[in-house]
C-alpha positions as CSV (number, residue, x, y, z in Angstrom):
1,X,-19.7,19.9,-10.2
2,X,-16.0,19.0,-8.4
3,X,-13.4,18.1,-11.3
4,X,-11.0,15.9,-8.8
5,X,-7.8,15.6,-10.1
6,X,-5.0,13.6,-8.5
7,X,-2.3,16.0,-6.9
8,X,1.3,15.5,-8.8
9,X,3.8,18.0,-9.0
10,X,3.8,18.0,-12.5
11,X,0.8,18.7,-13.7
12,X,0.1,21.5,-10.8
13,X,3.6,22.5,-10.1
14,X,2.2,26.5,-10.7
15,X,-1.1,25.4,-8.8
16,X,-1.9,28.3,-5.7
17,X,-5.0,28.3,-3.2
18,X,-6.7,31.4,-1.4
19,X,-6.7,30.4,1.5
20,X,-9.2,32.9,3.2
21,X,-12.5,32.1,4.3
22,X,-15.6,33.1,2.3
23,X,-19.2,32.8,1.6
24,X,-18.8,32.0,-1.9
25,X,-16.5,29.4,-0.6
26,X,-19.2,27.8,1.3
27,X,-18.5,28.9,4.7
28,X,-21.3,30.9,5.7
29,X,-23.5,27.9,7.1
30,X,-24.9,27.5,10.2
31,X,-23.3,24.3,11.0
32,X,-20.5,22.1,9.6
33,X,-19.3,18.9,10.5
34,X,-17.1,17.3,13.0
35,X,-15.2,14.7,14.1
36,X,-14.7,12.7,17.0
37,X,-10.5,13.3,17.3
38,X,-11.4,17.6,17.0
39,X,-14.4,17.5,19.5
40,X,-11.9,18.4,22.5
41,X,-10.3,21.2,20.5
42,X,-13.9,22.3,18.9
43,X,-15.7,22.3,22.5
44,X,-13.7,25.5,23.4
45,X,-15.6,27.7,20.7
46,X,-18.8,26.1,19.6
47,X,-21.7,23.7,20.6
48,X,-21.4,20.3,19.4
49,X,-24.6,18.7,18.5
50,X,-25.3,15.0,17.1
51,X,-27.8,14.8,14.0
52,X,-29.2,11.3,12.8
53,X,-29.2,11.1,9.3
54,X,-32.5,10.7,7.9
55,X,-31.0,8.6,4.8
56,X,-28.4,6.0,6.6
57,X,-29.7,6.3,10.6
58,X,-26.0,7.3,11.1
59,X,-25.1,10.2,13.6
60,X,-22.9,12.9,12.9
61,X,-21.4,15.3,15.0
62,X,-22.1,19.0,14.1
63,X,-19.9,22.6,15.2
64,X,-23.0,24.8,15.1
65,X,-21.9,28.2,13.6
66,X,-24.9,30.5,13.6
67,X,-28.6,30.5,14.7
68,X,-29.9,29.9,11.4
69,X,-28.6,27.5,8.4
70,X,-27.3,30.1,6.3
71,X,-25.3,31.7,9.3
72,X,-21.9,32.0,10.2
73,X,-21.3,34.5,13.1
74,X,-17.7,33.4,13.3
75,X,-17.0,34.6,9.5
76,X,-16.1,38.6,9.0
77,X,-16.5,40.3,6.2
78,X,-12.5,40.4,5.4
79,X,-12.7,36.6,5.3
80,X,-11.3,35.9,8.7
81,X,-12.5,33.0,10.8
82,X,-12.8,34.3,14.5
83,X,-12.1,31.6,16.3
84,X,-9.1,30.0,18.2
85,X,-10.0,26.5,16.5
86,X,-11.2,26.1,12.8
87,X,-12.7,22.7,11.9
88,X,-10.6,20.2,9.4
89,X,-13.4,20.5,6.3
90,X,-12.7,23.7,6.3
91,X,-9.3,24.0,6.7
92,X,-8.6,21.0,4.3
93,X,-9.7,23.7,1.3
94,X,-10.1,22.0,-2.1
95,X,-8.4,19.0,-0.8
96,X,-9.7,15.4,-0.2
97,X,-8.6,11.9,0.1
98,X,-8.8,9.5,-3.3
99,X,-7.6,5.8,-3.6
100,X,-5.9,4.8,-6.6
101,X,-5.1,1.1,-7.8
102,X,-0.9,0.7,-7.4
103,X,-1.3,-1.9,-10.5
104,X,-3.6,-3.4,-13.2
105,X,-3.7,-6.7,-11.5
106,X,-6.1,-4.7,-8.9
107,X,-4.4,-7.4,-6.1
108,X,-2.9,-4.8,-4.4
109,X,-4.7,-2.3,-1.7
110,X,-5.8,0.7,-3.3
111,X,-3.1,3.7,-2.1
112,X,-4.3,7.0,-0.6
113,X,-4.0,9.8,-2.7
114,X,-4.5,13.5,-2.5
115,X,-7.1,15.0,-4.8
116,X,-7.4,18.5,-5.8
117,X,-10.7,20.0,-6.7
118,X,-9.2,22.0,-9.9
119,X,-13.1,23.8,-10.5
120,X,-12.5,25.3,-7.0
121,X,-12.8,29.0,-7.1
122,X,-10.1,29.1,-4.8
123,X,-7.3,27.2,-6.9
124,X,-5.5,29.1,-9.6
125,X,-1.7,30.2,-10.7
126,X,-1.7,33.6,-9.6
127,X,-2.5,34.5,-5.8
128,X,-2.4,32.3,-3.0
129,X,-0.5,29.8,-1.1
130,X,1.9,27.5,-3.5
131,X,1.2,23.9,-3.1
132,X,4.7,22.7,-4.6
133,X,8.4,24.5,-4.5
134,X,9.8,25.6,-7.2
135,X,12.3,22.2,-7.7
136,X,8.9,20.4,-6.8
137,X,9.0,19.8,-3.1
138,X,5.8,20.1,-1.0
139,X,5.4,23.3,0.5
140,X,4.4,23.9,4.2
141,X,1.2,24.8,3.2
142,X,0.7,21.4,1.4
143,X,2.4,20.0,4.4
144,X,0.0,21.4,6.6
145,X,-2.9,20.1,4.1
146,X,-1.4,16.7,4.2
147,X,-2.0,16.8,8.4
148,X,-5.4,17.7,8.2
149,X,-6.5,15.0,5.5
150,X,-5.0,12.4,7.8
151,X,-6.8,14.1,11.0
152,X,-10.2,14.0,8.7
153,X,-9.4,10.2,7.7
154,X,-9.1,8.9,11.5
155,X,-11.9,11.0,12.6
156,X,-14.0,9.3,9.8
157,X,-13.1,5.6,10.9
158,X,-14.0,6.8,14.4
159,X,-17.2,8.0,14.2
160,X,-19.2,4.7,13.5
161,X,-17.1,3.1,17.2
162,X,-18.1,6.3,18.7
163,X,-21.7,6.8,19.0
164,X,-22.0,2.9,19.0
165,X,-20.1,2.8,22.0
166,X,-22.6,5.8,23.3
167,X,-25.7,3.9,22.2
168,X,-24.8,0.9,24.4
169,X,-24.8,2.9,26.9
170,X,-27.9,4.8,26.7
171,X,-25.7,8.1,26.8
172,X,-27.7,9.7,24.1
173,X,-30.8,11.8,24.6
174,X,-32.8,14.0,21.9
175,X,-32.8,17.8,22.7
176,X,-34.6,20.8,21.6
177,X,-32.7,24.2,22.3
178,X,-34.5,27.6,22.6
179,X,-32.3,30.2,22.5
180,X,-33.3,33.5,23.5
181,X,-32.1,36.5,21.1
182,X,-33.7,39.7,22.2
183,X,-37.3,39.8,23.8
184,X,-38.9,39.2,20.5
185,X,-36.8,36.9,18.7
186,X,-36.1,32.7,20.3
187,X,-34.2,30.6,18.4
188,X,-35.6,26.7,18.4
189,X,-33.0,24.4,17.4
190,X,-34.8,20.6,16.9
191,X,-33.8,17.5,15.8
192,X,-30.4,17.0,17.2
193,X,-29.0,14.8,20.1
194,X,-26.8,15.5,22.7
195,X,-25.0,13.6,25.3
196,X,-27.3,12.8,28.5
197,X,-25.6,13.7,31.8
198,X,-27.6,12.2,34.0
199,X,-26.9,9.1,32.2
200,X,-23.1,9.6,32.2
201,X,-22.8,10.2,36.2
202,X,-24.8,7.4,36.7
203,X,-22.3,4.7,34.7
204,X,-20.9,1.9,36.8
205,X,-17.2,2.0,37.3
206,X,-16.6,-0.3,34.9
207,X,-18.5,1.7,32.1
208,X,-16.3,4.6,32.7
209,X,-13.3,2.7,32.8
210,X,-13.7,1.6,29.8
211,X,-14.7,5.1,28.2
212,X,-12.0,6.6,29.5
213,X,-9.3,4.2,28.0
214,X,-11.1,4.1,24.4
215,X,-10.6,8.5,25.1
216,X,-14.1,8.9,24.7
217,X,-15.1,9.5,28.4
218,X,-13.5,13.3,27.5
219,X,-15.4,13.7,24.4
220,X,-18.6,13.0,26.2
221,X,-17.8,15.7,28.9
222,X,-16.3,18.1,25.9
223,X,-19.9,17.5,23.8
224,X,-21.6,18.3,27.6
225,X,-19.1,21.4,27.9
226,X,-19.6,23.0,24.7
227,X,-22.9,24.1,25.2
228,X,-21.9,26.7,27.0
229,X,-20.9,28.5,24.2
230,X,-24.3,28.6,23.2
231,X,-24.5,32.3,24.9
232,X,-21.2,32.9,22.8
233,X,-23.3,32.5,19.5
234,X,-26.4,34.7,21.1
235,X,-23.2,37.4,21.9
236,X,-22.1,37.3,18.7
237,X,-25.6,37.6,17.2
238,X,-26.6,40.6,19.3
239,X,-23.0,42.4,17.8
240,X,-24.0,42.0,14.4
């Protein structure tokens, strides 16, 4: 169980995170999420599938990681992620966004606040990357952490605009994957959603148009692009 605590430099000015990656960590999954603002970046290293959630009917957008759920061919042993681009939930580390009340009165908008996940295995006083300076001031790494919490809170809000904008126009289409491993082992990956080509080359002008100024005319032809590193994962499998 998380025990969130709001960041201060007070009460964690000895606070220090590992930042390595880690199974015990939770990174040896076979998919993690997404967001629409990374998908360009993400594209160049892994397939990016949609899921529907079974519970809200909401689509995410998912970096798959490995051919099975508890599989992360881009994690080494020495905790290194191998990839030019590592998503924001896992670079964010024990970090998330809060909202706090700015008075009793509750009339004010709730501020954004950094919380820190003090039960983290990962956050202790002894080894690791300081969070605050000595005299208190936020240290790079913090810096850096404050970047990718902002990057995580735009992706969010654009998530629901996205895959409206991509059901309107019939752009996505249900896809089952086989992926061949050897001669006796195929991969079938169900259940997810990708973005239909033929659909998208067949938009009027003034569909595109206005794709391409809400910047989501690239992410569809990213999400189309990525599956090439499908064969990437199959490499990577075969090395193991």
């Amino acid at each position: 169980m998380a025990n969130h605590k709001v960041l201060n430099n007070v009460e964690h000015k000895h606070t220090k995170v590992l930042t390595h990656c880690s199974a015990q960590y939770g990174h040896n999954v076979g998919a993690i999420q997404v967001f629409p603002n990374e998908i360009t970046r993400a594209q160049c290293e892994y397939p990016i599938l949609f899921l529907k959630q079974a519970d809200t009917e909401q689509f995410q957008c998912f970096a798959i990681l490995g051919l099975h759920h508890d599989e992360n061919l881009f994690l080494d042993e020495e905790g290194v992620w191998r990839a030019s681009y590592v998503p924001n939930i896992v670079k964010k580390g024990p970090f998330s966004i809060g909202f706090q009340n700015q008075s009793d009165t509750n009339n004010d908008a709730p501020k954004a606040v950094i919380l820190i996940d003090m039960d983290d295995a990962r956050v202790n006083e002894d080894d690791g990357q300081p969070v605050f300076l000595e005299f208190g001031g936020n240290s790079s790494y913090l810096e850096g952490i404050q970047n990718t919490l902002a990057e995580l809170d735009q992706g969010a809000n654009l998530m629901a605009p996205m895959f409206a904008a991509f059901e309107k126009l019939n752009l996505l289409e249900s896809c089952a994957l086989d992926i061949q491993v050897s001669e006796e082992t195929t991969v079938r990956f169900e259940g997810y959603h990708t973005i239909n080509t033929e659909a998208l080359n067949q938009l009027s002008g003034e569909d595109l148009a206005q794709l391409n100024q809400s910047g989501l005319l690239s992410v569809a032809f990213a999400a189309i692009s990525s599956l090439n590193n499908i064969e990437k994962l199959v490499t990577l499998k075969r090395a193991k």
